[in-house]
C-alpha positions in Angstrom: -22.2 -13.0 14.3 -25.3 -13.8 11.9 -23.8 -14.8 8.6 -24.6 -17.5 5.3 -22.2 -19.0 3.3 -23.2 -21.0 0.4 -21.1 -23.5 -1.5 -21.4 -23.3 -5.6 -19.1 -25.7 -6.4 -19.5 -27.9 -9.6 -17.9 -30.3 -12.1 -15.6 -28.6 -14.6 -17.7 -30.1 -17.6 -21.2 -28.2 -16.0 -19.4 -24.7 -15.4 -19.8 -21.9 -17.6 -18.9 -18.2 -16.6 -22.6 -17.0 -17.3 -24.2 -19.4 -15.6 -22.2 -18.8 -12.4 -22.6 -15.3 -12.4 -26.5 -15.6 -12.9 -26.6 -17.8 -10.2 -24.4 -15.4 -7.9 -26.8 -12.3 -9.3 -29.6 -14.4 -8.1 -28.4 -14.1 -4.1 -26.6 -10.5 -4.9 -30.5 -9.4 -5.7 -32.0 -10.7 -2.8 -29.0 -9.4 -0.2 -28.9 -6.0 -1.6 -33.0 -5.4 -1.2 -32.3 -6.2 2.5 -29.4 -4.2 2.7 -31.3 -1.1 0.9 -33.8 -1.7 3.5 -31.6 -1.8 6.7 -28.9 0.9 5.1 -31.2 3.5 3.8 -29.0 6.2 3.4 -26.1 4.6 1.1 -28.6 2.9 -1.6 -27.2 -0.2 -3.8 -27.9 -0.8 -7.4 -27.2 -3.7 -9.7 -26.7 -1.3 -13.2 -25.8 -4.0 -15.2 -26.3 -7.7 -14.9 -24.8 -10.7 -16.2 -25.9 -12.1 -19.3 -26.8 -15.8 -19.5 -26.4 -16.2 -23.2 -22.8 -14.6 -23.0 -20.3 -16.2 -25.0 -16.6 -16.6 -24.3 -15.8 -13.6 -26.0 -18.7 -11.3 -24.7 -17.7 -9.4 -21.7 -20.6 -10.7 -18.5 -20.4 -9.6 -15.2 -21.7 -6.4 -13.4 -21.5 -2.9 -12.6 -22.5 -2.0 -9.3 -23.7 1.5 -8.1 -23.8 2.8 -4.3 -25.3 6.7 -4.2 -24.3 7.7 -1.0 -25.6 10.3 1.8 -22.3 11.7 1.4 -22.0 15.2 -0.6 -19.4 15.7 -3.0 -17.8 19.3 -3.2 -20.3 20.2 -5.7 -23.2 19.4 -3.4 -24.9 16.1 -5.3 -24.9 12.2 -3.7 -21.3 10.8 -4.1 -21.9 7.6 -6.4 -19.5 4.5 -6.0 -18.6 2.6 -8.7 -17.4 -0.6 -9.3 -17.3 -2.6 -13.2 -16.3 -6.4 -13.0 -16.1 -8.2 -16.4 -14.8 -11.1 -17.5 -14.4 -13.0 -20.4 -12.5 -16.2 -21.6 -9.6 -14.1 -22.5 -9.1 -10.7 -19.7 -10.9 -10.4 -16.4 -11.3 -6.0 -16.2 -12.2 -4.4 -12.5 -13.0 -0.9 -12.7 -13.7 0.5 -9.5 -14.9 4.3 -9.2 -16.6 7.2 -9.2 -19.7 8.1 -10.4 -19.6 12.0 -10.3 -18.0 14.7 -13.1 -17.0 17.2 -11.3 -14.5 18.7 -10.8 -13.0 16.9 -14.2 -9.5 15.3 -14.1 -9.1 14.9 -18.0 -7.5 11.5 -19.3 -8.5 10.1 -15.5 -12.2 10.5 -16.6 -14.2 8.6 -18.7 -17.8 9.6 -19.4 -17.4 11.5 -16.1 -16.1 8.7 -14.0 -13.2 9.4 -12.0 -11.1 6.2 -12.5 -7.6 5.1 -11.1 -4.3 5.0 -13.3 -4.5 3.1 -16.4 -2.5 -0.1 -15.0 -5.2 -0.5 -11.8 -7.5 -2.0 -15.0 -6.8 -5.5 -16.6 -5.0 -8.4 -14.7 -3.2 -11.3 -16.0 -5.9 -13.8 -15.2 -8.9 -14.9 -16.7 -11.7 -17.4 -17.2 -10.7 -20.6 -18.4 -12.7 -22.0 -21.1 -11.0 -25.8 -20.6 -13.8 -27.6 -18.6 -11.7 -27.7 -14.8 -12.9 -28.1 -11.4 -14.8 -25.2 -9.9 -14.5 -24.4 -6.8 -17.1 -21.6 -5.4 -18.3 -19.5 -2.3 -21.3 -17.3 -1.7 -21.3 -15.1 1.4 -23.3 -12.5 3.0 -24.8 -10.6 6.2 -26.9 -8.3 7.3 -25.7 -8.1 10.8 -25.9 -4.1 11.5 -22.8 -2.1 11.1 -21.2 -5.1 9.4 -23.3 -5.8 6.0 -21.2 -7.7 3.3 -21.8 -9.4 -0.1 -18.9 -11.7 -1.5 -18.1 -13.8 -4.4 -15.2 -16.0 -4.4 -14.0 -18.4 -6.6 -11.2 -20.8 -7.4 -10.8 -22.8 -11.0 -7.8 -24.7 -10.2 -4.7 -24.2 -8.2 -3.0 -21.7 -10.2 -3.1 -18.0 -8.8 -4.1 -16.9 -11.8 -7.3 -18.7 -11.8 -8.6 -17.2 -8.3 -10.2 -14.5 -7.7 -13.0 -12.6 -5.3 -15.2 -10.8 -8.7 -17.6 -9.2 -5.7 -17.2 -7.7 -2.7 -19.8 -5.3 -1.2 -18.9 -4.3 2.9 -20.1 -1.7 5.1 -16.3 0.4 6.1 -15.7 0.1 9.6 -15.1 3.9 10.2 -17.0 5.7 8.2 -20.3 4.1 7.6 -20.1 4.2 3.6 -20.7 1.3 1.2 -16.8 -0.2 -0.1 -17.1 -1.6 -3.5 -14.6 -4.1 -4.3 -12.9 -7.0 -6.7 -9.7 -9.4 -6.6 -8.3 -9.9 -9.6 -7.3 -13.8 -10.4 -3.7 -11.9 -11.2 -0.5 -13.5 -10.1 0.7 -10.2 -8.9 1.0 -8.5 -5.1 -1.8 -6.0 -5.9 -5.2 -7.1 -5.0 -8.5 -6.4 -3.5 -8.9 -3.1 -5.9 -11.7 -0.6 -3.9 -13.1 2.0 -3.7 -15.3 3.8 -1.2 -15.9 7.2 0.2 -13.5 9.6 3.1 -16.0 11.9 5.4 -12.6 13.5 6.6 -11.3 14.5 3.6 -14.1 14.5 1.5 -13.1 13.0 -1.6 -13.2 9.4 -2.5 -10.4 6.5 -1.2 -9.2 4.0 -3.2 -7.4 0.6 -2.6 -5.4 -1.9 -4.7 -4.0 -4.1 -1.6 -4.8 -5.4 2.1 -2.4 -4.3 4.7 -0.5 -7.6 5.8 2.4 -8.8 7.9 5.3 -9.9 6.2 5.4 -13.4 4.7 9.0 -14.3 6.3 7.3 -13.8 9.6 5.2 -16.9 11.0 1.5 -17.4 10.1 0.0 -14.0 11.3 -4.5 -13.5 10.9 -4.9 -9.5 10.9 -7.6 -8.0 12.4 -9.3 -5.7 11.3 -8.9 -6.8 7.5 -7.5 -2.8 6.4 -6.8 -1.5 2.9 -3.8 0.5 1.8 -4.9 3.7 0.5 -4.0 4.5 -2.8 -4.0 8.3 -2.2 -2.0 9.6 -5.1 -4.2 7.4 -8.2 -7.4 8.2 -6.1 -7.3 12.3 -5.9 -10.8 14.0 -6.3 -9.1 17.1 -6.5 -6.8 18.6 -9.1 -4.2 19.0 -6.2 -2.8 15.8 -5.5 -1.8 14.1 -2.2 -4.2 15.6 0.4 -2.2 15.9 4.1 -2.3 12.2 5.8 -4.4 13.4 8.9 -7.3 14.2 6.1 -7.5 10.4 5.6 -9.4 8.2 7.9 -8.6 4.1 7.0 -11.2 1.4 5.4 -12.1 -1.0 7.2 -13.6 -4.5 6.5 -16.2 -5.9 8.6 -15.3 -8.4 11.3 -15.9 -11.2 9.4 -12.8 -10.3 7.5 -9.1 -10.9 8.2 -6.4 -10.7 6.2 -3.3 -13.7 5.9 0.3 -12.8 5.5 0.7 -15.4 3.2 -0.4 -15.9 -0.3 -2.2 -18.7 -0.1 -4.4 -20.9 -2.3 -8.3 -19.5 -2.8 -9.9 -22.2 -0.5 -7.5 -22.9 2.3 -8.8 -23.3 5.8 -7.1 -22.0 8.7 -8.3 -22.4 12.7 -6.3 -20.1 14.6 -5.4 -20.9 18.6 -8.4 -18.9 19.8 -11.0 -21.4 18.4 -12.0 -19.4 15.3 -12.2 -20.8 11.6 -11.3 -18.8 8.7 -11.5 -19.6 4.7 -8.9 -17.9 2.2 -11.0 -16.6 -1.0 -8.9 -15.4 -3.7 -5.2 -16.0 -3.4 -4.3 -12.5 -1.7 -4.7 -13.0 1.6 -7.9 -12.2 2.0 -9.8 -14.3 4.6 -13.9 -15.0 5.5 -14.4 -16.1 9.1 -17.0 -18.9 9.3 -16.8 -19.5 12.8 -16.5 -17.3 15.9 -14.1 -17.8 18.5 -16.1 -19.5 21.5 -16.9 -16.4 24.4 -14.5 -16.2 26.9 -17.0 -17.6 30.2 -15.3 -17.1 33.4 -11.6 -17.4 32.3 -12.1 -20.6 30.9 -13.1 -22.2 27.0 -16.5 -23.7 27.2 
């Protein structure tokens, strides 16, 4: 499968938070015109941008916008949203929804449906101390399977990893997911949101579905987020029926690890494949297939 991955790494003492994130806008701009183009019915925007003359108290990163095909009850495009922003002190994801109606009262801000309170800030942030950076840049445009992704890693400490963008085509329905790791040191990850043609409200994530860690080293494919049904309710009644609710799906290029493991480990499964761990949830970017199966034999 067609796919780029660009290394960003640099020295501690040349990283600031602006100037990564200007650099990552920089790709993010040129990936989501080609996307636009090749997806024309669930359009992308870039809202807000980072700011390169941020300081370490100013909030930089982005808000994201995906106006869907999809209808909402009311009979306007659904709009996806997603807010990451981080400063030297609080990293804040907001994933949501872009549409008022119908209004769900302290779950709404300016007519965005959000999830509970607690889905909000993590426990990680930027670190202002001049450290290594570790940094990854991925994307594709291979159809069916588009994807954006930021990942980064500041030093070793769980709280100092995270995935700030992730942009994918859902396996099942079509729609745009928006979604962010937190650098937290907590289970809950991978916070999404995206859209359910079934039930026809949004879906909403905080975790990838993984094995348990006491088993051996499993890769799970397809990467598949837990749907947060209960936080995630369009509707003033709460917990739609199960069978309304179709999963979301990463693209191929995405797996996830039951283990926690350090943003930046490499694993190479039996089957010939190679896989990178971004963030320190589990989360992990294939960068290299599996060689085709020719005759019953490994060429």
């Amino acid at each position: 499968m067609s796919r780029t991955l660009i290394d960003i790494s640099r020295l501690g003492t040349e990283t600031t938070w602006p100037s990564v994130a200007v650099e990552v806008n920089g790709y993010l701009q040129n990936w989501l015109t080609a996307a636009n183009t090749q997806v024309s019915q669930h359009q992308l925007r870039i809202a807000t941008a980072p700011n390169p003359i941020a300081t370490a108290a100013d909030p930089c990163g982005w808000r994201i916008e995906a106006t869907l095909a999809q209808r909402t009850p009311a009979g306007v495009p659904a709009v996806l949203l997603l807010e990451v922003f981080l400063t030297g002190t609080a990293f804040l994801i907001r994933p949501g929804i872009g549409n008022s109606e119908p209004f769900l009262g302290i779950d709404s801000q300016q007519g965005w449906v959000y999830p509970a309170g607690d889905v909000g800030l993590s426990s990680g942030s930027w670190s202002t101390t001049p450290l290594p950076f570790n940094a990854q840049v991925g994307w594709s445009l291979a159809p069916g399977a588009e994807y954006f992704v930021f990942a980064y890693s500041q030093h070793r400490f769980s709280n100092r990893q995270a995935v700030p963008l992730l942009i994918a085509r859902d396996q099942v329905s079509g729609h745009w997911i928006l979604a962010a790791s937190p650098p937290s040191t907590s289970f809950d990850a991978l916070r999404a949101v995206s859209w359910n043609v079934r039930s026809g409200q949004p879906a909403g994530s905080r975790t990838l579905l993984r094995d348990n860690s006491s088993t051996p080293i499993q890769i799970r494919q397809p990467a598949e987020l837990v749907l947060a049904t209960t936080d995630w309710s369009y509707y003033e009644s709460a917990n739609e029926p199960a069978q309304f609710w179709e999963p979301l799906l990463l693209p191929p290029d995405f797996a996830a690890l039951n283990l926690s493991s350090g943003a930046m480990s490499y694993f190479k499964p039996p089957d010939g494949s190679e896989w990178l761990a971004i963030g320190g949830h589990g989360l992990l970017l294939r960068t290299k297939d599996a060689p085709a199966l020719q005759g019953g034999t490994v060429p």
